[in-house]
C-alpha positions in Angstrom: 31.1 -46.0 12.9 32.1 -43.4 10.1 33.5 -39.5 11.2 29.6 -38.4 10.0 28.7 -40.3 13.7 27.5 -38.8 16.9 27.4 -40.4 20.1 25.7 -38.4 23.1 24.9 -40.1 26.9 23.1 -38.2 29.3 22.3 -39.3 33.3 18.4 -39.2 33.9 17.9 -36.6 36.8 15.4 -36.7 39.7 13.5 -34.1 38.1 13.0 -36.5 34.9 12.1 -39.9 36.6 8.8 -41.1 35.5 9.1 -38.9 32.1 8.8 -41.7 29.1 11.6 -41.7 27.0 10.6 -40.0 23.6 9.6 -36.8 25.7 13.4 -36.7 27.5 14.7 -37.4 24.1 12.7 -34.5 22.6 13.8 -31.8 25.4 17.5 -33.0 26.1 19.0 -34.0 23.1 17.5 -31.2 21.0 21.0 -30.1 20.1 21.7 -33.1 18.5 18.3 -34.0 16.7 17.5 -31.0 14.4 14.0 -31.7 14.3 11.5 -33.7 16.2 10.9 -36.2 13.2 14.6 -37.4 13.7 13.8 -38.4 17.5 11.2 -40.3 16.9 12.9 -42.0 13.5 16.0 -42.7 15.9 14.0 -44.2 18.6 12.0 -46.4 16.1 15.1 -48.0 15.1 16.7 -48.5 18.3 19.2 -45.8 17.9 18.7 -44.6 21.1 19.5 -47.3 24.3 18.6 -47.3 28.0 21.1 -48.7 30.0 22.5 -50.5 27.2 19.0 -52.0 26.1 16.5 -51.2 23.1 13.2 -50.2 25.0 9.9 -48.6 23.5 9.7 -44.9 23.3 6.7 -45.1 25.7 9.1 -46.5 28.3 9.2 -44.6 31.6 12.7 -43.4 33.1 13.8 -43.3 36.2 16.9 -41.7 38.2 19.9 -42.5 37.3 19.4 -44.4 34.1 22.0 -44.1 30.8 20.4 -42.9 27.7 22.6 -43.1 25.2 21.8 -42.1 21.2 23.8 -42.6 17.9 22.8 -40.2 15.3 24.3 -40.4 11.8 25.1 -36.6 11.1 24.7 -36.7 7.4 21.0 -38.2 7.7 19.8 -35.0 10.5 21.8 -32.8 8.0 19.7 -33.5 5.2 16.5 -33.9 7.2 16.8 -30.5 8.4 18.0 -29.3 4.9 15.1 -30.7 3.4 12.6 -29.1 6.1 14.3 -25.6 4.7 13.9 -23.9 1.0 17.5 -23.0 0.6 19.6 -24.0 -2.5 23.6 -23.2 -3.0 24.2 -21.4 -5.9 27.6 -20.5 -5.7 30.5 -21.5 -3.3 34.4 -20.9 -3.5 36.6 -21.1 -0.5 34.9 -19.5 2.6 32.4 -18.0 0.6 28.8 -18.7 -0.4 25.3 -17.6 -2.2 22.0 -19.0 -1.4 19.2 -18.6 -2.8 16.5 -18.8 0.0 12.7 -19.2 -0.3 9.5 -16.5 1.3 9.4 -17.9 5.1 12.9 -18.5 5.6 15.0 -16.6 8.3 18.5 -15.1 8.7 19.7 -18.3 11.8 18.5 -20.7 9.2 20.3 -19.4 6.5 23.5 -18.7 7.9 23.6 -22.7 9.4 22.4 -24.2 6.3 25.6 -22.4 3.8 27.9 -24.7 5.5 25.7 -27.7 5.8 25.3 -27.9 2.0 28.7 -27.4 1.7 29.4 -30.2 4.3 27.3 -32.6 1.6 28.6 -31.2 -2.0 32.3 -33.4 -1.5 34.0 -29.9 -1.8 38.0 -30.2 -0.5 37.8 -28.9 2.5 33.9 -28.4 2.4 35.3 -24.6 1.2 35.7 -23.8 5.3 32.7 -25.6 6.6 33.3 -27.3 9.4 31.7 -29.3 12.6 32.3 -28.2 16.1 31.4 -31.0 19.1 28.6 -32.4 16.1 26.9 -29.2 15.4 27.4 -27.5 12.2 29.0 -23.8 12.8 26.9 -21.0 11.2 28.3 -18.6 8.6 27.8 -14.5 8.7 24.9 -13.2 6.3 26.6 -10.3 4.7 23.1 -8.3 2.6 20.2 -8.4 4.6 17.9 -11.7 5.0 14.4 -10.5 5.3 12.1 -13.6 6.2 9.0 -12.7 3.7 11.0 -12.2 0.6 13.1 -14.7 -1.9 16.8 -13.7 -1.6 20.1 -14.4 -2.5 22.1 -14.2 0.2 26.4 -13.8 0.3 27.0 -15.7 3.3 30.6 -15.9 4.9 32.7 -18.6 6.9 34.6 -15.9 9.4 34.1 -12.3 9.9 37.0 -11.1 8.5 35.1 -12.7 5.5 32.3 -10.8 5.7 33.7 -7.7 6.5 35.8 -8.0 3.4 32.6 -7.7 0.9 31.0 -5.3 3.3 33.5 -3.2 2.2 33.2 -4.3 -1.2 29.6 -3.9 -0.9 30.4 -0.1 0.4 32.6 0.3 -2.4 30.3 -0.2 -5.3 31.4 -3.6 -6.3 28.9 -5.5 -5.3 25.9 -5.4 -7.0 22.1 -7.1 -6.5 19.9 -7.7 -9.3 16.1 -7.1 -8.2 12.7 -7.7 -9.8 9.6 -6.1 -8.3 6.0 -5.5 -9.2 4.6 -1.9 -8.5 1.2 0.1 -8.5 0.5 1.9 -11.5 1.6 2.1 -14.6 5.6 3.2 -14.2 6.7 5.3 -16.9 10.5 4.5 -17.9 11.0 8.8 -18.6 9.9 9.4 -14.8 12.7 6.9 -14.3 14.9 8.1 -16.1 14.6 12.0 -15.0 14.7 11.1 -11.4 18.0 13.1 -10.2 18.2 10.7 -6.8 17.3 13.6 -4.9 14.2 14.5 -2.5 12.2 16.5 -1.7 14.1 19.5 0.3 11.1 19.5 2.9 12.4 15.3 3.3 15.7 15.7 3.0 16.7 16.1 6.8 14.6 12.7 7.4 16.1 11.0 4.6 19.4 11.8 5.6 18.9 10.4 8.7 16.9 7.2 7.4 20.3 6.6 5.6 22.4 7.0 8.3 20.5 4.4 10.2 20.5 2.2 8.0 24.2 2.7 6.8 23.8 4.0 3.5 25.4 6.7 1.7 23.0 9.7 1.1 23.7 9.7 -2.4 21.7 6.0 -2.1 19.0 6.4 -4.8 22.1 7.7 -7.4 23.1 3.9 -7.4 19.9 2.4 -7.9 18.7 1.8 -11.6 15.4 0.5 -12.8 14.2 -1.2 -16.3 10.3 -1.0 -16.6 10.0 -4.9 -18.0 5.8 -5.0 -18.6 2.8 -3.6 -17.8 -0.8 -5.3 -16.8 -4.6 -4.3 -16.3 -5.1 -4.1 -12.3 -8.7 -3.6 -10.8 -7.1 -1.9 -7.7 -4.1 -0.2 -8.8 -5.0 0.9 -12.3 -2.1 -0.4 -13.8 0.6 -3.1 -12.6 4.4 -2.8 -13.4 6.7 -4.7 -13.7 10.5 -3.3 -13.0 14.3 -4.9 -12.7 16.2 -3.0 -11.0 19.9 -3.2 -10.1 21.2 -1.5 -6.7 24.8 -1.0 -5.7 26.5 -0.1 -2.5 23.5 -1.5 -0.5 23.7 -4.4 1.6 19.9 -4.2 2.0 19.5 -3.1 -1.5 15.3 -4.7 -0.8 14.9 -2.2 1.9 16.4 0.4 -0.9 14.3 -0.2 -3.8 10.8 -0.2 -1.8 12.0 3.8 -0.5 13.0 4.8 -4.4 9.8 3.2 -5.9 7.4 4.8 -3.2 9.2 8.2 -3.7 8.7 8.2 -7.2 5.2 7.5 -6.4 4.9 4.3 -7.8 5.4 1.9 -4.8 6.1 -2.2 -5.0 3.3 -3.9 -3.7 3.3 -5.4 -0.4 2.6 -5.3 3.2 6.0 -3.7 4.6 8.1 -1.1 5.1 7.4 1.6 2.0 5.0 -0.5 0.3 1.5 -0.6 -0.1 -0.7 -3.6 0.1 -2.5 -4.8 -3.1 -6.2 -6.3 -2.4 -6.5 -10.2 -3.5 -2.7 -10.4 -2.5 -2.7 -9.8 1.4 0.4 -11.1 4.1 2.6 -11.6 0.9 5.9 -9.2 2.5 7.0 -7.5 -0.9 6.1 -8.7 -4.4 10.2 -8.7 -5.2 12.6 -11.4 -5.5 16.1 -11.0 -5.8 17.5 -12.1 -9.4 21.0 -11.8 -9.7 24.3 -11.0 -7.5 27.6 -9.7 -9.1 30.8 -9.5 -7.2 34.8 -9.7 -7.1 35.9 -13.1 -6.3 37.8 -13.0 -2.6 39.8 -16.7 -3.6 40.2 -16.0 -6.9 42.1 -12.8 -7.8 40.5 -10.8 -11.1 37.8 -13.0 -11.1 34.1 -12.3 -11.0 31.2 -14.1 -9.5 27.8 -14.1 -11.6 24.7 -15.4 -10.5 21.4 -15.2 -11.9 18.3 -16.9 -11.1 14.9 -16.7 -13.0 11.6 -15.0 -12.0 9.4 -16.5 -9.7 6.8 -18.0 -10.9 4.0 -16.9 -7.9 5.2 -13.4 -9.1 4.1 -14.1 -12.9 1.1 -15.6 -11.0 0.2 -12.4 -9.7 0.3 -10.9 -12.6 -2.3 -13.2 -14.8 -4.5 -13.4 -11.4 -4.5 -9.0 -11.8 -5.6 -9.2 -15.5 -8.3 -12.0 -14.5 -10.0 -9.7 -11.5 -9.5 -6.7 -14.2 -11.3 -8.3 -16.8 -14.0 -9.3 -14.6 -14.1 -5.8 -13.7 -14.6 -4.3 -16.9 -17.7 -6.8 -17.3 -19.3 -5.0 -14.0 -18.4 -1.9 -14.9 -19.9 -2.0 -18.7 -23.0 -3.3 -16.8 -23.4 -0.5 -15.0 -22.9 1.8 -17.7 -25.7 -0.6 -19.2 -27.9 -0.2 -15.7 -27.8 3.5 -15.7 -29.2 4.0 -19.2 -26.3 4.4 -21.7 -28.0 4.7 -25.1 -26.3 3.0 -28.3 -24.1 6.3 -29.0 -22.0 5.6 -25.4 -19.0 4.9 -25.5 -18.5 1.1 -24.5 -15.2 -0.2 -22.0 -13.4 -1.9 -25.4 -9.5 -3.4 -24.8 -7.9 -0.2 -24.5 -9.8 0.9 -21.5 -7.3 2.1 -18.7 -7.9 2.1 -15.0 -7.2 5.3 -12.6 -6.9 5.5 -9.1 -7.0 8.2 -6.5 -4.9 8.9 -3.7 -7.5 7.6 -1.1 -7.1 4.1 -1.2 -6.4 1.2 -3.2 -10.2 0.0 -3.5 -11.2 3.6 -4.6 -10.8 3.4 -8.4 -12.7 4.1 -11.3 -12.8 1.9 -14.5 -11.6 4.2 -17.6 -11.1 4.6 -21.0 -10.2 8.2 -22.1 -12.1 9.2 -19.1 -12.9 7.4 -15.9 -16.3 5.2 -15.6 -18.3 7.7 -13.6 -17.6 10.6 -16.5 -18.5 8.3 -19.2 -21.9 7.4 -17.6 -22.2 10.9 -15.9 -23.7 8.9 -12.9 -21.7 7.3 -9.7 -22.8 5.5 -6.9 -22.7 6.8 -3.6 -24.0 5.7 -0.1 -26.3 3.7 -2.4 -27.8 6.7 -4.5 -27.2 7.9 -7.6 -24.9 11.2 -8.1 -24.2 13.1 -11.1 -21.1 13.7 -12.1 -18.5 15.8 -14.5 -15.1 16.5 -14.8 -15.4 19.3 -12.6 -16.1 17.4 -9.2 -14.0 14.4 -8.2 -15.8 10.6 -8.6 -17.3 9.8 -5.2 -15.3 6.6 -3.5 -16.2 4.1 -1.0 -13.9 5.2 1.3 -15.1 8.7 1.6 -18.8 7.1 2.9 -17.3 6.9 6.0 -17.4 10.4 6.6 -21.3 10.2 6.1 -21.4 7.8 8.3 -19.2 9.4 11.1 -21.1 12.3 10.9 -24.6 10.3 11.2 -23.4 9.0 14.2 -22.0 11.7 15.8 -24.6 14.1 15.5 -27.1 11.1 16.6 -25.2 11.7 19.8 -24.6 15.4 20.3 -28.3 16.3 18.1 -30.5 18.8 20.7 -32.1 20.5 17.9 -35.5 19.1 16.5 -34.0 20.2 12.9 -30.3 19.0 12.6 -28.2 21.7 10.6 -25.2 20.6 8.8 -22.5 22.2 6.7 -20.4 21.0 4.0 -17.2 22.0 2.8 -15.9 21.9 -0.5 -19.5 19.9 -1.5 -17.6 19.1 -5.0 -20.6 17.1 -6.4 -22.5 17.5 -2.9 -22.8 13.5 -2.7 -22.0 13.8 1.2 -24.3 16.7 2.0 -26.9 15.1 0.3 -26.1 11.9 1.3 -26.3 12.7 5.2 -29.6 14.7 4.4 -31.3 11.2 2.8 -29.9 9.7 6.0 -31.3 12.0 8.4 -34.9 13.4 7.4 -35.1 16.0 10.0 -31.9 17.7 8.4 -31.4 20.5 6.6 -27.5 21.6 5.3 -25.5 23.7 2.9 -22.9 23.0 0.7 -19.8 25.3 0.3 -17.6 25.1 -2.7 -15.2 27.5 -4.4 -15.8 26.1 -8.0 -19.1 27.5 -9.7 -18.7 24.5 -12.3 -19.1 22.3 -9.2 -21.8 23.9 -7.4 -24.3 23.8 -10.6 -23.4 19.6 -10.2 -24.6 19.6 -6.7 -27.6 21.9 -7.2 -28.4 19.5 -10.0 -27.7 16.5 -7.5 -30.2 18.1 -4.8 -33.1 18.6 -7.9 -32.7 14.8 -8.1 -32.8 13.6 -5.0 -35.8 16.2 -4.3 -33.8 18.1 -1.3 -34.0 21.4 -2.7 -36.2 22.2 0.2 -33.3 21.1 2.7 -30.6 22.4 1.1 -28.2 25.3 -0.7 -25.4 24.7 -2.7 -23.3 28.4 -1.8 -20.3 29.9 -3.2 -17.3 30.4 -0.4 -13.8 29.4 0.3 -12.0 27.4 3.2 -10.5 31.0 4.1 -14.1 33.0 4.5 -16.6 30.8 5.1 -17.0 31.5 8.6 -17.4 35.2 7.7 -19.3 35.0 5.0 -22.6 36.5 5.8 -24.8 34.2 3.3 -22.8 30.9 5.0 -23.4 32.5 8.2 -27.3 33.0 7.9 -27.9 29.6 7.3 -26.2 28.5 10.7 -25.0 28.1 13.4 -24.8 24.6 12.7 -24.5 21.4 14.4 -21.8 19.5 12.8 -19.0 20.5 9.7 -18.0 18.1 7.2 -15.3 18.5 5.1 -13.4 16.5 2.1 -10.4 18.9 1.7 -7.4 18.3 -0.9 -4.8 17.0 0.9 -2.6 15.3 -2.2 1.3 17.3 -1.8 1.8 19.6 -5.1 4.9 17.6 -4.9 3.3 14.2 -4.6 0.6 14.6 -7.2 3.2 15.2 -9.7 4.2 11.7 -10.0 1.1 10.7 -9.9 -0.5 12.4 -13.1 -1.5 9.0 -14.6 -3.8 8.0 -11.5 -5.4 11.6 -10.6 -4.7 13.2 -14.3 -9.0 13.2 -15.1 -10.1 15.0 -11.7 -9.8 18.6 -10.8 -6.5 19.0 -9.2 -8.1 22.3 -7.3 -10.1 19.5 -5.7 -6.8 17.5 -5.1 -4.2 19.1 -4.4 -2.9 21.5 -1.4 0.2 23.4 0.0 2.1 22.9 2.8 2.7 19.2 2.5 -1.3 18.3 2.1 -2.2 20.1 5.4 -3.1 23.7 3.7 -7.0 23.4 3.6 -6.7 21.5 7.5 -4.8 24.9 8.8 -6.9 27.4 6.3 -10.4 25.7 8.0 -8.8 25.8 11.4 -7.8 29.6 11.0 -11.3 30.6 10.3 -13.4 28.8 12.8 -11.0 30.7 15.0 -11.9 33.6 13.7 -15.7 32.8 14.0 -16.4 29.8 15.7 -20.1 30.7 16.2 -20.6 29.5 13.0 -20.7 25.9 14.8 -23.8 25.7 18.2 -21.9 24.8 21.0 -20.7 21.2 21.3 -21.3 21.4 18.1 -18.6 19.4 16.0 -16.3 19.5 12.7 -15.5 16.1 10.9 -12.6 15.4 8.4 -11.5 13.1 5.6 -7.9 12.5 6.0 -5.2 11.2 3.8 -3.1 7.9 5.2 -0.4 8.7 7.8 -2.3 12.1 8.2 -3.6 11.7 11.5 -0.7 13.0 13.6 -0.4 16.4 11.6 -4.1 16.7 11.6 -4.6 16.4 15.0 -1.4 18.5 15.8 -3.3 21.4 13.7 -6.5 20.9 15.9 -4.4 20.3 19.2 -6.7 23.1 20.9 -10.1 21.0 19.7 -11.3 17.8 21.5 -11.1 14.7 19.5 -14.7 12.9 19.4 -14.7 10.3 17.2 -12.0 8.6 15.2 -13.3 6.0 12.1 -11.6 3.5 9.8 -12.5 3.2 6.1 -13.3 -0.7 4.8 -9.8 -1.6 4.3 -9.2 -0.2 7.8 -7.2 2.5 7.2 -8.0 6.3 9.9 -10.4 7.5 7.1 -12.2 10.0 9.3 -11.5 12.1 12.3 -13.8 14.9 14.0 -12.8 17.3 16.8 -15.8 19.2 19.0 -15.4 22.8 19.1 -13.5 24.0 22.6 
């Protein structure tokens, strides 16, 4: 029997007689096989003995009987290293990297370092060692996040890995990432990023650092390489980026806050990312590329590891391009559908994508201009809405506030003629919409932009609600004292599509929101300017609403909390999701 043998003998107990002898085997000597597989493989070729005799594994125990099993180490090593996506990449003396595989988590990293080691015929396995026939973990120095591919510096002692966690804190050690982001990520916004935030942030982000044991200076020690660019149906554009991050030992965690506050975040479903559609439950789209470090065995040396791209990123890539080009072919047919004559322009290779700040789905198909101004027609609540440059492009996302508002007033309706009135109308596609919806409703539409409110007048002509409806000048500010709003109410329910994109936000993202009317867009105080205007002036005049009468809003993601915080005095009615289930809509009753 070689030094790479276990032998293990356990006393059947009271509790186990009448148990057959592959369950026992499974429940008490699971610390010496790894996985089930090996049980059964061990049992199979009477490995395992009762009372000194080979018996089936169906055989039933009973108190007080000797089970006794010889396991060949190096076999369950390998089986269980086998069952795990790991690979050693680099080893000296009490020091590893792995490479680990999407799915694989920190305890399984940390034993598998000195397992491989244990097989590679290293002198001295470089510290790893056996202790009673279990292997004894490492320490993962850089974070191990289970949904990402990382290389990981694992340690045999502490005093190990607190050596390059000093190193690490030092600058020395530094990670080599690749990521893919939303929108197309240009290298001068790179570039002319200082590191710092915004000054309203900067109290949060010192703490976030703090926490998470950074130096506030962080995003001064990341840089980032734009490496290509793709088509993408949902995010406009699809970059590419390597980026290399020091003084980090969760230089991941890093990367995902500096893309996102440049405004171009990686894709993915954690922590300061956001999802791409088509490519669901995927963690982050990064992978971790390269490591540099000092050598702790080998004075004045330097350690170097680089691994390729993953392929499944690459994939995600071509799979973007394929939904995009399949998306230009149904958006050029319904340029075709809504009458484009021979002069209009046609979606050719160098058509763009743009995307607002709503969601991911909400985009528009572009070439100089989005789609909807090329055709001068959009979609909406299935009807057809004019459109310019001078009102933002309808999105599927902002039907839910039609449909919120339908429902609500369904409820709270004691009026044979439903009044309803709409805040910045923009093109007046919700106003109108929720008249088509409703038949015995009439409404007005409030906007601050003439060049607008000749769109919606024009929208009401077609739709033959000219009757039901007024497109009127006013502002957030007024409109509850402004006499020719006023006469047309008091009114049953308030909608309201205000700009809620930061000034400081919508400059990074000029090449998603650069074709729509930033007045339309973009507010003070964070977003929340229009929310507290609105608010201000119903308190001024709520009489402009009937009692019980109600006011509904389109909010921004994560907006929720400040929104309701503005309306605190209000009572929340109705809270709705948009169709990638996101808090789209919210609507407060008047007090």
């Amino acid at each position: 029997m070689d030094a790479m043998t276990l032998v293990r003998e356990r006393i059947v107990s009271a509790d186990y007689a009448g148990s057959k002898l592959r369950n026992y085997i499974v429940h008490e000597f699971r610390d010496v096989f790894m996985i089930r597989a090996d049980a059964i493989t061990a049992m199979r070729q009477k490995r395992v003995l009762v009372n000194g005799q080979g018996v089936l594994d169906s055989h039933q125990l009973a108190d007080g009987d000797c089970v006794r099993v010889e396991v060949n180490l190096a076999h369950a090593i390998q089986s269980r290293l086998h069952s795990l996506e790991v690979e050693l990449k680099y080893s000296e003396p009490g020091l590893a990297i792995l490479l680990k595989a999407p799915g694989v988590v920190w305890p399984d990293v940390e034993w598998a370092a000195p397992a491989l080691l244990m097989l590679a015929d290293l002198p001295d396995n470089h510290g790893a060692r056996l202790d009673d026939g279990r292997v004894v973990p490492w320490f993962s120095v850089n974070e191990v996040e289970k949904g990402v591919r990382s290389l990981v510096i694992v340690a045999a002692t502490e005093q190990r890995r607190d050596e390059v966690a000093r190193n690490i804190a030092n600058g020395l050690v530094r990670f080599g990432i690749y990521a893919l982001c939303h929108g197309n990520v240009p290298q001068s916004s790179i570039d002319g990023f200082d590191g710092n935030v915004d000054i309203p942030e900067t109290e949060v982000f010192e703490k976030w650092c703090l926490y998470n044991h950074l130096p506030v200076d962080i995003f001064s020690h990341v840089s980032v390489k734009v490496d290509s660019v793709v088509k993408s149906p949902s995010s406009g554009h699809i970059s590419a980026v390597r980026a290399l991050v020091s003084r980090a030992a969760s230089p991941n965690l890093v990367l995902r806050r500096f893309m996102l506050t440049l405004g171009y975040p990686i894709a993915g479903s954690q922590n300061y990312t956001r999802l791409l559609p088509n490519h669901k439950d995927k963690g982050a789209l990064l992978a971790y590329l390269s490591v540099e470090m000092p050598s702790l065995a080998y004075a004045g040396q330097q350690i170097s590891v680089a691994v390729d791209v993953p392929p499944k990123l690459l994939a995600v890539c071509e799979r973007e391009v394929r939904f995009y080009d399949k998306r230009m072919l149904r958006a050029q047919s319904e340029i075709d559908e809504l009458g484009s004559n021979s002069d209009s322009p046609r979606l050719g290779s160098d058509v763009s994508l743009s995307v607002s700040d709503t969601s991911a789905s909400d985009v528009a198909l572009a070439g100089d201009k989005p789609a909807a101004y090329v055709t001068g027609f959009k979609q909406f609540c299935g009807h057809k809405f004019r459109v310019t440059p001078d009102t933002l492009i309808p999105r599927p996302s902002t039907e839910t506030l039609v449909e919120a508002a339908a429902r609500v007033l369904a409820n709270i309706g004691t009026r044979s003629i439903s009044r309803v009135l709409d805040l910045g109308t923009g093109s007046g596609c919700v106003l109108l919409s929720l008249l088509l919806a409703i038949p015995n409703a009439r409404g007005v539409g409030v906007d601050i932009s003439e060049p607008a409110l000749v769109v919606a007048r024009s929208n009401s002509q077609l739709h033959g609600l000219e009757d039901r409806s007024a497109m009127l000048y006013g502002s957030f500010e007024g409109f509850t004292t402004d006499a020719s709003i006023v006469a047309k109410g008091p009114f049953d329910f308030i909608t309201c599509n205000p700009p809620y994109i930061s000034a400081g936000r919508v400059a990074r993202m000029q090449n998603t929101v650069g074709h729509e009317p930033s007045l339309a867009l973009v507010a003070g105080d964070g977003g929340y300017q229009a929310y507290r205007a609105i608010h201000a002036s119903l308190a001024a005049n709520p009489n402009v609403l009937t009692q019980g009468g109600c006011i509904g809003f389109e909010i921004g993601k994560g907006m929720e909390r400040g929104v309701r915080r503005i309306f605190e005095d209000w009572k929340e009615v109705g809270a709705f999701k948009d169709g990638q289930e996101f808090l789209r809509v919210i609507v407060f009753q008047r007090p």
